[in-house]
VOMI-598077 format. One line per 3 residues: number of its first residue (from 1); for each residue y, x, z of C-alpha. Coordinates in steps of 0.02 Angstrom, whole numbers, padded with zeros to 5 digits. Each point is the difference from the previous one (the first is absolute). Layout:
// residues N
NUM> Y,X,Z; ...
END
This chain:
// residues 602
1> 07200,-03187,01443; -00068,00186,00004; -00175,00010,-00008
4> -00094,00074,00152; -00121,00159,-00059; -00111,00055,00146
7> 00008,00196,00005; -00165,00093,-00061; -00135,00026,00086
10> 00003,00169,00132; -00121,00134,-00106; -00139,00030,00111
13> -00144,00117,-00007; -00112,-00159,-00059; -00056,00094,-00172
16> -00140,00002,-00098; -00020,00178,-00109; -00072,-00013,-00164
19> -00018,00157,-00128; -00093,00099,-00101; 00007,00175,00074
22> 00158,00004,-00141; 00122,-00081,00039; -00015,-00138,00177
25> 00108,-00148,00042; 00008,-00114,00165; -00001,-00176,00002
28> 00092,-00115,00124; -00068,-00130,00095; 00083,-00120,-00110
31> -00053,00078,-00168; 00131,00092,-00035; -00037,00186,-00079
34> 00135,00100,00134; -00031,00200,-00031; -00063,00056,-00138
37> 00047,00194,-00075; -00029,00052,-00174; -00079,00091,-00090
40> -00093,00056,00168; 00018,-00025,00198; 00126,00133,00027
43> 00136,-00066,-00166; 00124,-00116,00000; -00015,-00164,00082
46> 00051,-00127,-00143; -00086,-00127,00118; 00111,00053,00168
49> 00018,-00186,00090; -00076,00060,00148; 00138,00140,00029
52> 00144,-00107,-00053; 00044,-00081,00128; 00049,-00163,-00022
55> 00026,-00014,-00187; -00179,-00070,-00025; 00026,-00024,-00169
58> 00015,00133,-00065; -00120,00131,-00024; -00158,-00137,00009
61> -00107,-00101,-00090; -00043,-00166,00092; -00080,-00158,-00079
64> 00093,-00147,00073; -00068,-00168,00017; 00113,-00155,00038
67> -00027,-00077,00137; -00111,00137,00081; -00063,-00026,00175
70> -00120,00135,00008; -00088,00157,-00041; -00167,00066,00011
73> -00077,00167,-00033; -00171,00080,-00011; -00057,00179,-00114
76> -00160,-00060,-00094; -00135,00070,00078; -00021,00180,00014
79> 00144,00040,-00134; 00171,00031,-00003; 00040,-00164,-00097
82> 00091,-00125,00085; 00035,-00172,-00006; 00138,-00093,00061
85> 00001,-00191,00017; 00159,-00094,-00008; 00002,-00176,00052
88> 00136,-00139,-00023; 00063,-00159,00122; -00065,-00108,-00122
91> -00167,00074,-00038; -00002,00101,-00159; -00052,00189,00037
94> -00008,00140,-00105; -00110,00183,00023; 00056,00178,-00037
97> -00116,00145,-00034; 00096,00135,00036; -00085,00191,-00062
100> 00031,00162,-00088; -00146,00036,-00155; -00145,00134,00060
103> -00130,00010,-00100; -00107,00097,-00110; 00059,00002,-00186
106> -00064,00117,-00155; -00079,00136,00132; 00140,00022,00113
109> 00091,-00117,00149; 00134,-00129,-00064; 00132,00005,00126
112> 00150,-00043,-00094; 00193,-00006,00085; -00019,-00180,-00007
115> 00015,-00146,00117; -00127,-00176,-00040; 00057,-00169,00082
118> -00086,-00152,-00061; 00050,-00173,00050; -00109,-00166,-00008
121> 00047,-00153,00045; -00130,-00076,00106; 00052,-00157,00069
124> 00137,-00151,-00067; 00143,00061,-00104; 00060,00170,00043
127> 00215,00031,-00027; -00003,00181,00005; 00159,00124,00004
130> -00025,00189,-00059; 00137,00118,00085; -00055,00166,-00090
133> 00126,00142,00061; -00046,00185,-00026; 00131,00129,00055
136> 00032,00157,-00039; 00081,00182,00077; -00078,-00054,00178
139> 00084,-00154,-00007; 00185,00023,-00084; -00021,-00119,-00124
142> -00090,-00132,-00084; -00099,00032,-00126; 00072,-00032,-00180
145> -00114,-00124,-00116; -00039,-00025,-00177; -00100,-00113,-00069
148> -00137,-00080,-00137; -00096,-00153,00008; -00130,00039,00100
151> 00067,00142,00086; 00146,00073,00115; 00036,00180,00001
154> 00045,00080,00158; 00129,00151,-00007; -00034,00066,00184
157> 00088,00184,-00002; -00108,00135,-00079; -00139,-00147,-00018
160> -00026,-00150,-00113; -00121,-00147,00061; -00042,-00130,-00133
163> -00046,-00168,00053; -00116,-00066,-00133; -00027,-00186,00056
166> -00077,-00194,-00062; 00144,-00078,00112; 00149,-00056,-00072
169> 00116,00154,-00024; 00147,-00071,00013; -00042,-00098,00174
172> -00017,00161,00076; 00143,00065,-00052; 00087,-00136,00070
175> -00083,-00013,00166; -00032,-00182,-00055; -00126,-00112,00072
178> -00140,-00077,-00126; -00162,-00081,00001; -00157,00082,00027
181> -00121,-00067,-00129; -00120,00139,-00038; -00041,00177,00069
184> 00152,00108,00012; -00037,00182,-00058; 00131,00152,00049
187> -00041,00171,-00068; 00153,00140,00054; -00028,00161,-00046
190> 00030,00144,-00118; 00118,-00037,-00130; -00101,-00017,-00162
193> -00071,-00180,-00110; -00158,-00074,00118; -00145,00026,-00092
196> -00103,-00159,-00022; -00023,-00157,00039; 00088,-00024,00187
199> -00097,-00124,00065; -00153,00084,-00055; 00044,00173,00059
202> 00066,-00054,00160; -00163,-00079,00035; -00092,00125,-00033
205> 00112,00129,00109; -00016,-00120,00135; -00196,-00018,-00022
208> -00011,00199,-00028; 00097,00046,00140; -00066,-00126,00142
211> -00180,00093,-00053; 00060,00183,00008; 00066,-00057,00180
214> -00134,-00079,00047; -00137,00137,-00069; 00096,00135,00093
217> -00003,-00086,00177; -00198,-00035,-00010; -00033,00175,00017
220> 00121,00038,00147; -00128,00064,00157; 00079,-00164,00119
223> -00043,-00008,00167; -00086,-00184,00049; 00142,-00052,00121
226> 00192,-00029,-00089; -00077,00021,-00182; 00137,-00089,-00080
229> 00137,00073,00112; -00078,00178,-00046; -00027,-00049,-00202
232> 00197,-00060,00021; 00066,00171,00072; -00123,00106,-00123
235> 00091,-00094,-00166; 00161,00013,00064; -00022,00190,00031
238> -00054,00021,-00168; 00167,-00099,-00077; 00089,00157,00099
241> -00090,00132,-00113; 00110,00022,-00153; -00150,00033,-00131
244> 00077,00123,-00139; -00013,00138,00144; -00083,-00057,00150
247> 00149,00009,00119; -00012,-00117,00148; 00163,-00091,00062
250> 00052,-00046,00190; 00043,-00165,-00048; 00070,-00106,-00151
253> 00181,-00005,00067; 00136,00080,00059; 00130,-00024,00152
256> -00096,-00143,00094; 00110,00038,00171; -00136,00059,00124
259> 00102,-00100,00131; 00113,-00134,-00015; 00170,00115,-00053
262> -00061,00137,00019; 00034,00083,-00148; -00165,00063,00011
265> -00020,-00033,-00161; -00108,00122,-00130; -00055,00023,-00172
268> -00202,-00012,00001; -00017,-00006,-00164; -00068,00176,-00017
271> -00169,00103,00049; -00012,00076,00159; -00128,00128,00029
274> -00045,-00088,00183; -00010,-00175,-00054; -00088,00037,-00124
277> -00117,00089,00088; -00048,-00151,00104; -00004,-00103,-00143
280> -00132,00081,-00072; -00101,00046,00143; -00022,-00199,00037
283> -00008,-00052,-00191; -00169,00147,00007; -00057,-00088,00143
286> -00026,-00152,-00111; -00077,00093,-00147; 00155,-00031,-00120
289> 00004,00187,-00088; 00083,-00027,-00138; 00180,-00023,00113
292> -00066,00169,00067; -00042,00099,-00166; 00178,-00047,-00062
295> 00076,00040,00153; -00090,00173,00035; 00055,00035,-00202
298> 00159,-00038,00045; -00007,00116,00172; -00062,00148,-00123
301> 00152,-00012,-00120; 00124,00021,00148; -00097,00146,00082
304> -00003,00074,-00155; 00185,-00021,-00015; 00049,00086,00173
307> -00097,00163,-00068; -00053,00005,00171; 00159,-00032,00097
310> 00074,-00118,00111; -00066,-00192,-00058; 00141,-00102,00036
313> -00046,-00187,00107; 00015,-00115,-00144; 00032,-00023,-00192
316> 00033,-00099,-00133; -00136,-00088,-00105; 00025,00094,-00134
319> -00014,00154,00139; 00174,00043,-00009; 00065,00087,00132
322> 00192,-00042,00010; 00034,-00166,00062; 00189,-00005,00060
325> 00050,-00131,00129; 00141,-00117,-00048; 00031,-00183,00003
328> 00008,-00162,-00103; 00170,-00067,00024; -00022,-00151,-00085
331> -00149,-00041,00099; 00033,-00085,00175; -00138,00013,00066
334> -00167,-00085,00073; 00113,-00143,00101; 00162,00077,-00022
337> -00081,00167,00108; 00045,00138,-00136; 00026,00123,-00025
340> -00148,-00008,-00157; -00050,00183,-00041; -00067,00085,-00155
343> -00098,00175,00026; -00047,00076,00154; 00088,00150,00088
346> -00142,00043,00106; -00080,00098,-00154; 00106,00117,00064
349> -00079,00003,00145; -00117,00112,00098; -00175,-00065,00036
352> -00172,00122,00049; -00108,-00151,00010; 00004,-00019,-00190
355> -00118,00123,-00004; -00129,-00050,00081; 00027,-00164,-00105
358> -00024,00084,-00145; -00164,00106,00042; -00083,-00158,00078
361> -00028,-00105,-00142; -00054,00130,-00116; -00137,00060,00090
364> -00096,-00158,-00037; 00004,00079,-00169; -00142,00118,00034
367> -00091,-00106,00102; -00017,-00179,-00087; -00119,00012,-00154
370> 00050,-00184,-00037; 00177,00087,-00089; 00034,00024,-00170
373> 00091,00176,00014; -00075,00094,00133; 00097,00133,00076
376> -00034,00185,-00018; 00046,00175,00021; 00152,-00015,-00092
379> 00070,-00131,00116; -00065,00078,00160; 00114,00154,-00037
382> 00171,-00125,-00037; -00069,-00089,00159; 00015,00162,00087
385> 00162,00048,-00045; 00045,-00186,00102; -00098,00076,00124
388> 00103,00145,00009; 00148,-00102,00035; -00071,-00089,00150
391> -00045,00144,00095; 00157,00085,-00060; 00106,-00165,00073
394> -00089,-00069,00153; 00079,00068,00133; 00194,-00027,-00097
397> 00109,-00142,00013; 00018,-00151,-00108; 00056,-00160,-00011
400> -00175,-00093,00050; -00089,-00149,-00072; 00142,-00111,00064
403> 00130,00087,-00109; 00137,00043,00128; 00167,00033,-00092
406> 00092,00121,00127; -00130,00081,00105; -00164,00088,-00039
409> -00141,00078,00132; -00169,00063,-00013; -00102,-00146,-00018
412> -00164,-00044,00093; -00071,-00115,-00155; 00080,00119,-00126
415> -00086,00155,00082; -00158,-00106,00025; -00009,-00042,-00186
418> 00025,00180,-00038; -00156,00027,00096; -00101,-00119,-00093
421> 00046,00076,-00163; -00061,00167,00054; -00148,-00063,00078
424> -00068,-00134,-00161; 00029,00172,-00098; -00113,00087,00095
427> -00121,-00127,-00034; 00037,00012,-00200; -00022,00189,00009
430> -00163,-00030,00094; -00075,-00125,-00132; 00071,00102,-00128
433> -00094,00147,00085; 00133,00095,00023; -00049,00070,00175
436> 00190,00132,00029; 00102,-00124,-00052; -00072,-00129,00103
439> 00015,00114,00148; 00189,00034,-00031; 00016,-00210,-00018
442> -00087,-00011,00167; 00094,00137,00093; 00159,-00067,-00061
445> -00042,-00188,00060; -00041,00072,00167; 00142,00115,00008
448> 00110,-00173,-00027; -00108,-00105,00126; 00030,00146,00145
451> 00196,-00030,-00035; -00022,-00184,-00006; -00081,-00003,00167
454> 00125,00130,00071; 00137,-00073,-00052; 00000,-00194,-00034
457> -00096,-00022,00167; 00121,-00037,00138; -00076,00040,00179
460> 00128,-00064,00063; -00018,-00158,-00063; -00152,-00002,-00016
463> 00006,-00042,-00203; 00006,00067,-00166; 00165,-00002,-00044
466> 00084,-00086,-00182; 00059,00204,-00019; -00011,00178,00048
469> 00176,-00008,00087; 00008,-00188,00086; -00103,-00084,00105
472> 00042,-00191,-00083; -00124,-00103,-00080; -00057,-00052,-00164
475> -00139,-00105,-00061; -00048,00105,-00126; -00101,00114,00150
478> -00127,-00177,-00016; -00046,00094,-00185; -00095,00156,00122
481> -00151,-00093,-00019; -00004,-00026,-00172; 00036,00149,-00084
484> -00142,00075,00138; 00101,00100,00078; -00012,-00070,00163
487> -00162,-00107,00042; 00043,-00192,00072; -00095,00028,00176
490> 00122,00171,00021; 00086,-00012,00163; 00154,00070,-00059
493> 00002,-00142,-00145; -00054,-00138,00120; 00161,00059,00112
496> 00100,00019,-00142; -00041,-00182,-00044; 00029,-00046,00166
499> 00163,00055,00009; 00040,-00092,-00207; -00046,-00146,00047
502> 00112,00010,00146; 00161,00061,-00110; -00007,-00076,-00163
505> -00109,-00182,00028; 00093,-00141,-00021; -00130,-00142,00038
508> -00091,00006,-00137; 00079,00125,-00099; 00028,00186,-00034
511> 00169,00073,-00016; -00010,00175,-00104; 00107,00069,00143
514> 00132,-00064,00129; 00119,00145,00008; 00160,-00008,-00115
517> 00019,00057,-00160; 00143,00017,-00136; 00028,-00188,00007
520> -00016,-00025,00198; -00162,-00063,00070; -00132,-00100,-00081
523> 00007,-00213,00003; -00167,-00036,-00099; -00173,00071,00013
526> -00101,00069,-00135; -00142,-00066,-00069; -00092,00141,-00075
529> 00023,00060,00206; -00073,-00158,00062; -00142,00017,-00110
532> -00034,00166,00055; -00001,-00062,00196; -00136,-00116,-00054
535> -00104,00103,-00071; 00016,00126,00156; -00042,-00158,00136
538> -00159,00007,-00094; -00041,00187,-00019; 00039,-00006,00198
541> -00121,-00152,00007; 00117,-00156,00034; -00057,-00086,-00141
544> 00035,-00159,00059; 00181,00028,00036; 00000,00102,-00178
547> -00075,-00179,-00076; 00124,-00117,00065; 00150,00123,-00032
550> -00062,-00002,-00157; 00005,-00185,-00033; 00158,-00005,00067
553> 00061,00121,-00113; -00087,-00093,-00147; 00111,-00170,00058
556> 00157,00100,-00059; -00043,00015,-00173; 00103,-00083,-00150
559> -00087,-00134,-00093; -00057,00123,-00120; -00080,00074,00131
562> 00099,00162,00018; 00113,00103,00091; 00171,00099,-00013
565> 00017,00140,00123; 00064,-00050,00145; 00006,-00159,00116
568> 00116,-00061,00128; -00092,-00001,00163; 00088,-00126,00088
571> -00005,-00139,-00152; -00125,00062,-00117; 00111,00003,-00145
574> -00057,00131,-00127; 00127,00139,-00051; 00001,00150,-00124
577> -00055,00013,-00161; -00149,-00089,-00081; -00145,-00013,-00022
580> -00018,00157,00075; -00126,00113,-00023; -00028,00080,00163
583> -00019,-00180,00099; -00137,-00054,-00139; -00070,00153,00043
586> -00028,-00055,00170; -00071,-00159,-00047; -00143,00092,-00086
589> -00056,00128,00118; 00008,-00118,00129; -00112,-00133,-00057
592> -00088,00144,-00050; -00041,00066,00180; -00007,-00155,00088
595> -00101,-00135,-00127; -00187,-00054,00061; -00126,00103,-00114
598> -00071,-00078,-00159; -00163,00002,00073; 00045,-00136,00134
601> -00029,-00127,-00129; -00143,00063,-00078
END
């Protein structure tokens, strides 16, 4: 008689990020370690379950108990160290800590390419199965092994993992179940001899790295109200820096279908100027500097690599500049939706806003005497050349934040941020007292604000318009307000509020736009957008409404308390890829504006 195998569970955006700001991995909500790229976000993913469509096996590392019945999950507090418990029908359970090594070491941070999973058995007598299954070349094969006695060697492509391990070597291999007597210690990373006693040096990575966590959240700035959904958001945005340069990525993944079948699907993996942008501007708002020192470091070394010329929307890490689109055929996809994609073909892309994106950010450098490096003279004049480009560019076409593929217009938001740039270097040139440059800076931002008004203002309609040339909407007119071009009690923004609301709310959402674009018309709303309506109910003074929209949007989280980028309106099913930065974003500057004051509990 055949035996019955129930099919694998559907992947789901249930996942749990854990990471180092080297190398970052997501965790099931069964255990299982499902993405993971080496040796950093944007490489190969030897750990590719979640794109691989029903071959769960492969590509993952899951801990299986017999007999399980259930799972439970919770990051120790104010870390990005999780633990997974993993409980049986007939009462034995064990625990996994789950976390990448951060730490101080010999004067300098230990963030090895290395993943830490430690399993205790906690309650009667654990059977536990190890299915360890790196991939490699984006998932065409399995990865080849060799072996020792306490160790497995991974040959993944271009990169070798060693597992250096206390559990029986051969059981893994094997995929065979075995008794879980005593703590369970799995080391993989770079392929040279652990040094040291494992136990002992496990231990103390674990011990080291809970306290580097939990040292860096005490000083964010939190506000009283959603402290540990805000603490949450803040370390996940900081797993998205990639350390060695201070590039920021979208989002840990790649081609997570924005809408069921879409093919919607992108490649995240990489540093856009925008997103980046954002990032940082709600990461200052909590006090955490040191994402923005990297970061702004990192911003330098690509100005100073366009000699003054066009900045292109996004990069790699590394700040490379050419990242061809083409896909992973081996890969199905996130539920059989493929197709998966590796690099990005909107670097090829026109987009003015990236300017202002650029300038923004660094003029905290001259301002905030709690930095390092402050800015100076030297930086004002690369700054300038940006500059240069925005006022050259704001009234030309481009592709706009939302990255159309076949058509480009003058942008309302794009022009606006070239506005801003001119107008924060005025500002510069003023503290810098530098009294005729800050006059050109000024004329220029007002020459851009008279073609703003003249041209993205629809009489007609009564609206600003998404562009020079059409008279559709976008919610990216709701970011007016906060890059002070436009004040919140403005008629002409109240109207054009008005008339978003009218278009582009669904219930309790934001849609970025409702027109149709290279792939038809939208099916899921986006976060980051619904975020942004929030936090405009409350500038207009519906703070109420703002409040419960907010709570509403709060109920949609994962577990982990996160979000990907976009959410089915009708269901509430999140889409897109994850965790993304933009959404956590949201989170942030939202509790930010509508928490209670500290002082109501003094």
């Amino acid at each position: 008689m055949a035996r019955t195998v129930n099919p694998p569970p559907q992947s789901s955006l249930e996942l749990w990020p854990i990471g180092n700001c080297q190398v970052s991995a997501l965790i099931d909500d069964r255990g299982g370690l499902v993405w993971g790229c080496v040796p950093r976000v944007d490489g190969d993913p030897v750990f590719c379950a979640l794109l691989n469509g029903d071959k769960q096996e492969s590509g993952v590392w899951r801990f299986e108990l017999e007999g399980q019945v259930s799972a439970s999950q919770d990051y120790i507090r104010n870390t990005a160290m999780l633990v997974t418990r993993l409980e049986a029908e007939d009462g034995s359970a064990v625990e996994i800590t789950d976390f990448c090594p951060r730490y101080e070491r010999l004067g300098r941070m230990y963030r090895s390419v290395a993943y830490i999973r430690i399993v205790r058995p906690v309650a009667g007598n654990p059977r536990l199965r190890v299915v360890l299954t790196p991939m490699r070349d984006y998932g065409a094969a399995l990865a080849e092994t060799t072996n020792g006695t306490n160790h497995i060697r991974y040959l993944a492509g271009s990169q070798t993992l060693r597992l250096t391990t206390d559990a029986p070597v051969g059981y893994v291999l094997d995929k065979r179940s075995f008794r879980v007597e005593n703590d369970l210690h799995f080391f993989l990373g770079p392929d040279e001899p652990f040094s040291g006693n494992l136990y002992s040096e496990m231990r103390m990575m674990e011990q080291f790295t809970r306290r580097y966590w939990q040292n860096w959240s005490r000083g964010l700035a939190t506000p009283l109200e959603w402290q540990g959904d805000v603490i949450r958001c803040a370390i996940t945005l900081k797993l998205c820096q990639h350390e060695e340069t201070g590039a920021i990525v979208a989002a840990l993944t790649t081609s997570i279908p924005e809408a069921p079948g879409s093919e919607r699907n992108w490649d995240y993996r990489y540093c856009w100027i925008r997103d980046s942008y954002y990032t940082i501007q709600a990461l200052n708002r909590l006090g955490a500097l040191d994402v923005m020192e990297k970061y702004l470091a990192y911003l330098r070394n690509i100005v100073d690599a366009a000699k003054g010329g066009q900045i292109q929307p996004l990069y790699s890490v590394m700040g490379e500049g050419e990242l061809n689109e083409t896909t992973a055929a081996y890969l199905a996809g996130y539920r059989g939706m493929g197709p998966v994609r590796k690099g990005n073909a909107a670097y090829k892309q026109i987009q003015h806003d990236c300017y202002g994106q650029i300038v923004l950010p660094n003029v905290q450098g001259y301002f905030d005497q709690r930095l390092l490096r402050l800015a100076d003279e030297t930086d004002f004049a690369a700054l300038e050349q940006v500059g240069e480009m925005a006022f050259a560019m704001h009234d030309q076409p481009d592709a706009g934040l939302w990255e159309f593929r076949t058509r480009r217009e003058v942008h309302t938001y794009s022009a606006v941020m070239c506005w801003a740039a001119c107008d924060r270097l005025a500002n510069v040139a003023e503290y810098l007292g530098k009294s005729e440059r800050a006059k050109l800076w000024h004329d220029r931002a007002d020459t851009i604000r008279a073609r703003v008004e003249r041209e993205a203002w629809k009489e007609e309609q009564g609206y600003y318009g998404a562009s020079f040339e059409s008279a559709y909407l976008d919610a990216s007119l709701l970011q007016m307000v906060e890059l002070r071009f436009i004040k919140p009690d403005d008629p002409r923004f109240l109207a054009t509020f008005e008339a978003l609301e009218k278009e582009l709310r669904r219930a309790e959402y934001m849609l970025r736009y409702a027109a149709e674009d290279d792939f038809g018309a939208p099916e899921t709303a986006f976060n980051f957008c619904t975020f942004w309506l929030i936090e405009t109910l409350h500038l207009v003074g519906r703070d109420e409404e703002a409040r419960a929209l907010f709570n509403a949007m709060l109920a949609h989280r994962t577990r982990s308390g996160l979000f990907s980028e976009d959410l089915d309106w009708r269901n509430g099913e999140l889409w897109g890829n994850f965790p993304q930065t933009y959404s956590l974003v949201g989170v942030i500057n939202c509790a930010g504006v509508l928490s209670k004051s500290w002082n109501t509990i003094r």
